[in-house]
C-alpha positions in Angstrom: 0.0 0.0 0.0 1.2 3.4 -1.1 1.0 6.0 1.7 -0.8 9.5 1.1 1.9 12.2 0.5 -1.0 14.1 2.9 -4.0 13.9 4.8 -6.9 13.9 2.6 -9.0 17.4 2.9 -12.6 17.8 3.6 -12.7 19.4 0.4 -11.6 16.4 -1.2 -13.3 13.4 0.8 -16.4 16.0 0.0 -15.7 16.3 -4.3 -15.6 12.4 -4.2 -19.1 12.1 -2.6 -20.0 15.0 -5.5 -18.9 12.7 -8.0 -20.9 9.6 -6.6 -24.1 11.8 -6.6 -23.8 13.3 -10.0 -23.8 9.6 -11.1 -26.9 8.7 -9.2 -28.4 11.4 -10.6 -27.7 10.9 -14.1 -26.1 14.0 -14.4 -22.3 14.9 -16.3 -19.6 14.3 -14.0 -18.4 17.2 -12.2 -22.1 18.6 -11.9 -21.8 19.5 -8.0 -18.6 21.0 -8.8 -19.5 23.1 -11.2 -23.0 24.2 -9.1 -20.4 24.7 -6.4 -18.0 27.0 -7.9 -20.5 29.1 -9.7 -22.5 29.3 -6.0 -19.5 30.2 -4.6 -19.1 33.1 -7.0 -22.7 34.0 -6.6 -21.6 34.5 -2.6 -19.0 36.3 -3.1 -20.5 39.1 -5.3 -23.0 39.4 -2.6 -19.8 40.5 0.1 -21.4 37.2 2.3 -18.7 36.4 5.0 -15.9 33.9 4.2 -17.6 31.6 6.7 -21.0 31.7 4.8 -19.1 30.8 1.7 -17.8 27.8 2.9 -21.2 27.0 3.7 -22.1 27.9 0.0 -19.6 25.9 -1.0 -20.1 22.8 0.7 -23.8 23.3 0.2 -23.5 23.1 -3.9 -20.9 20.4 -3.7 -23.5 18.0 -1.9 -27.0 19.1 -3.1 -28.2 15.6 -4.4 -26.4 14.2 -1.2 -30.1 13.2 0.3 -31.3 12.5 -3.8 -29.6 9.3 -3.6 -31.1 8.0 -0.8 -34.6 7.9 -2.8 -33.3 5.7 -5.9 -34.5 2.6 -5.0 -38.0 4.5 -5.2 -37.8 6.0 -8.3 -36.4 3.0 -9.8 -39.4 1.2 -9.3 -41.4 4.7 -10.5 -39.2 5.0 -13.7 -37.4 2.1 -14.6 -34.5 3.8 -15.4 -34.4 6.2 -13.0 -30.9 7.3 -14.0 -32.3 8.2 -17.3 -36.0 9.9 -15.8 -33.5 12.0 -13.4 -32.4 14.7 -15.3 -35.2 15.2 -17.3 -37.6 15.4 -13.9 -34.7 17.4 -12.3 -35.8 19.9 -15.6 -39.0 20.3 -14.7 -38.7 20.1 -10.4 -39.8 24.0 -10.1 -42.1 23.9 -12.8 -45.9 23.5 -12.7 -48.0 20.1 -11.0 -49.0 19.7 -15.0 -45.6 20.0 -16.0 -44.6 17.3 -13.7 -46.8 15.2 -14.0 -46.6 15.5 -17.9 -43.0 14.9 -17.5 -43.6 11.6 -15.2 -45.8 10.2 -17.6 -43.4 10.8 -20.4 -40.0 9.1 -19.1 -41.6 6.5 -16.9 -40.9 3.1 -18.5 -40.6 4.4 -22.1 -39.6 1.4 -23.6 -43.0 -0.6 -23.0 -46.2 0.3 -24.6 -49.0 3.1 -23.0 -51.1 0.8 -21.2 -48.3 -1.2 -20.1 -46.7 2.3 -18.4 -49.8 3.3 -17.3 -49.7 -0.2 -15.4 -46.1 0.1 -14.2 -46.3 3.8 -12.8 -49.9 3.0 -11.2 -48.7 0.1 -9.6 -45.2 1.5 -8.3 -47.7 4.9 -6.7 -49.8 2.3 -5.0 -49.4 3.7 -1.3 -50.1 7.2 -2.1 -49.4 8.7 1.1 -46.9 6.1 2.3 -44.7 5.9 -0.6 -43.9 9.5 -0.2 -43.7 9.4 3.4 -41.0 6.9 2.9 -39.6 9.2 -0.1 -39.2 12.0 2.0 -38.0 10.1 5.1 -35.1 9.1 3.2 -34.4 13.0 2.5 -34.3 13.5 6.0 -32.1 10.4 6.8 -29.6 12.2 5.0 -29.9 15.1 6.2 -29.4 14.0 9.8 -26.2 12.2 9.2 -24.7 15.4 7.3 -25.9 18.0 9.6 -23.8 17.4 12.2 -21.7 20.2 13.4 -17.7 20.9 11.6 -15.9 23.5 12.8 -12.5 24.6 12.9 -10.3 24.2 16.2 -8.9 26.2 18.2 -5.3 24.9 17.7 -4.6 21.7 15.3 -4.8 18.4 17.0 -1.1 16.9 15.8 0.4 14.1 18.3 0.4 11.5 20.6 -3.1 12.1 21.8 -5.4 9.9 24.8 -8.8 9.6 25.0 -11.9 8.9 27.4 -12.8 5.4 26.0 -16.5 4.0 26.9 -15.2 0.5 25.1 -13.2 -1.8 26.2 -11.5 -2.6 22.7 -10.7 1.3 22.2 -7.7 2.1 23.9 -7.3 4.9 25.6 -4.2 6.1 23.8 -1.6 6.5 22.4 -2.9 7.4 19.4 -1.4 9.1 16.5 -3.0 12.4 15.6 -3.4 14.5 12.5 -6.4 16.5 12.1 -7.7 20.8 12.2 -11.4 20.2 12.6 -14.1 18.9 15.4 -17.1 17.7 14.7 -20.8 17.0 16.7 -22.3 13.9 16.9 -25.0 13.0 14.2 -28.7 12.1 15.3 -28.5 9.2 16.4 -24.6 8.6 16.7 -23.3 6.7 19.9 -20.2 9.0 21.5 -17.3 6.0 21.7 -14.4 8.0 22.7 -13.9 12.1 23.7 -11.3 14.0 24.8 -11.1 17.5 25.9 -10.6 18.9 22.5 -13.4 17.3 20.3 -15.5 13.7 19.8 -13.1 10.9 19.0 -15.2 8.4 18.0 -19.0 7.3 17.8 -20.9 4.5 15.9 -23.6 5.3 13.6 -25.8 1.4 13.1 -23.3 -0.8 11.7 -20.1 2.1 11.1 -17.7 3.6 13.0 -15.7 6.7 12.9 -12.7 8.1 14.6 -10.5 11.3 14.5 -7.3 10.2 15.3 -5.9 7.7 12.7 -5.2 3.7 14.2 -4.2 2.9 10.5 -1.0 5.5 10.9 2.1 4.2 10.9 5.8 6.2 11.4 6.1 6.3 7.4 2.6 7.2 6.7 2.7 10.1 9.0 6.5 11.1 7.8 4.6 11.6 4.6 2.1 13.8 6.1 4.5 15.9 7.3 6.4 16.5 3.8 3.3 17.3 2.1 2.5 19.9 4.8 2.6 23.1 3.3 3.3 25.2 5.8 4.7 22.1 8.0 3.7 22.1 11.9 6.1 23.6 14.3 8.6 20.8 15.5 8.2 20.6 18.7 4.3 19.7 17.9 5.5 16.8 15.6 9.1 15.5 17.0 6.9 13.2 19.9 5.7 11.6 16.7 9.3 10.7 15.8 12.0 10.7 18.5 12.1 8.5 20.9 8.9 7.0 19.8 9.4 3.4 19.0 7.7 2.3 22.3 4.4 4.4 21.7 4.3 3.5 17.7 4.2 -0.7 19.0 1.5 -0.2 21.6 -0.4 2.0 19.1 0.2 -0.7 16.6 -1.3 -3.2 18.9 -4.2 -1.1 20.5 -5.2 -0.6 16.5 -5.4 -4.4 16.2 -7.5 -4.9 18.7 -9.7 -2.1 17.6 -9.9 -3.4 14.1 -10.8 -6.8 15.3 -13.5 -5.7 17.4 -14.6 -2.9 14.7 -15.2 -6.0 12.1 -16.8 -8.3 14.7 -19.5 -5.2 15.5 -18.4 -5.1 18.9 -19.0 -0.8 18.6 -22.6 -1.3 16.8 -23.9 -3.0 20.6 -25.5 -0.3 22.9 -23.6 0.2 26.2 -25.9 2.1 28.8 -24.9 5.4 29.7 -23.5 6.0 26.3 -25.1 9.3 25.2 -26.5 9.6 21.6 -27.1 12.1 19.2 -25.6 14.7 21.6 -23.8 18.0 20.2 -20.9 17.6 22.8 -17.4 18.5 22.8 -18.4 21.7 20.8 -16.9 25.0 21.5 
């Protein structure tokens, strides 16, 4: 395995998601993108704050995030709901008529009228419920994304411990390479804190962490010649002098942690773990 000259940006992890949606949505690659930059634009010539920007930006990149989530639905609506996407994406501020017109247009175009009519009449049956379910998904989404980012105080580059609430998450040491916190998503079960930010939390069958049990001395020597400006030295020599001892029981607290990680050890409720909470925010 070839390691990452750098840690992958937000911005980055965020443009890969971009290009995933604009292929579940049927749309040209680099869609999101392209909504993003021109929103962005759009911002600034309005003076709105860098921060609301960023917002802008982030905003445009993942617009058909919660889209996705509804493709099972309309594939059973359309048929080819790749195909039916952008055309009903054409008409989605128009008029009921339009929408409907459009519906009955790319639904299942390849069988006959009556055999469409069949299809779509079918696929509605619900009413109500289907779209409950439809717009459910939205908000499933939504949920997961809308947890809090921010920016901290003072990079998080180190050795670092944490308060673990499993037994299979060490406490530390744990190598560290990171400029952002985050809140917990609705419904998210807080695994691990620390005084700076949340360390970890499951989420049904995943698990997250901010500090990296997949480092290694190389991986993170990378990370620090792709750093452009590179952290002072006295926040990254811990990392690299005298640290054999603290690289082999990180090695071996990450084995344990990926060996309970794939056995779902983290997706079973402990009691008194909290959930969905916005801690460890500034």
């Amino acid at each position: 395995m070839t390691a990452l000259s750098r840690p992958l940006r937000l911005a980055e992890a965020t443009g890969v998601l971009s290009l995933a949606t604009d292929l579940a949505m049927g749309q040209q690659l680099e869609h999101g993108l392209r909504t993003a930059v021109l929103a962005v634009r759009i911002a600034q010539a309005l003076d709105l704050s860098e921060d609301d920007q960023v917002t802008v930006f982030y905003t445009g990149m993942l617009h058909f995030a919660g889209c996705t989530a509804e493709s099972e639905i309309d594939a059973r609506f359309f048929g080819d709901e790749l195909s039916a996407r952008p055309q009903m994406i054409a008409v989605a501020f128009g008029t009921r008529l339009d929408l409907v017109a459009t519906a009955a247009r790319v639904a299942h175009p390849e069988r006959a009228r009556l055999a469409r009519a069949a299809a779509v009449t079918r696929s509605a049956f619900g009413g109500v419920a289907e779209f409950r379910r439809w717009a459910a998904s939205h908000c499933d989404v939504a949920r997961v994304l809308g947890a809090r980012l921010y920016r901290l105080a003072e990079p998080e580059i180190g050795w670092v411990r944490v308060t673990s609430k499993y037994p299979a998450l060490a406490e530390g040491p744990w190598p560290s390479w990171h400029r952002d916190g985050f809140g917990l998503p609705a419904g998210a079960a807080e695994l691990a804190a620390n005084e700076v930010c949340v360390q970890a939390f499951s989420l049904g069958p995943h698990t997250a962490v901010q500090f990296h049990p997949e480092a290694t001395q190389p991986i993170v020597a990378s990370w620090l010649a792709g750093s452009d400006p590179p952290p002072p030295r006295d926040v990254t020599d811990p990392l690299f002098r005298d640290a054999d001892a603290a690289w082999q029981e990180a090695s071996a607290n990450a084995g344990v942690f990926f060996s309970a990680w794939l056995d779902g050890w983290f997706c079973q409720p402990l009691s008194g773990v909290p959930v969905g909470e916005a801690s460890h925010q500034p």
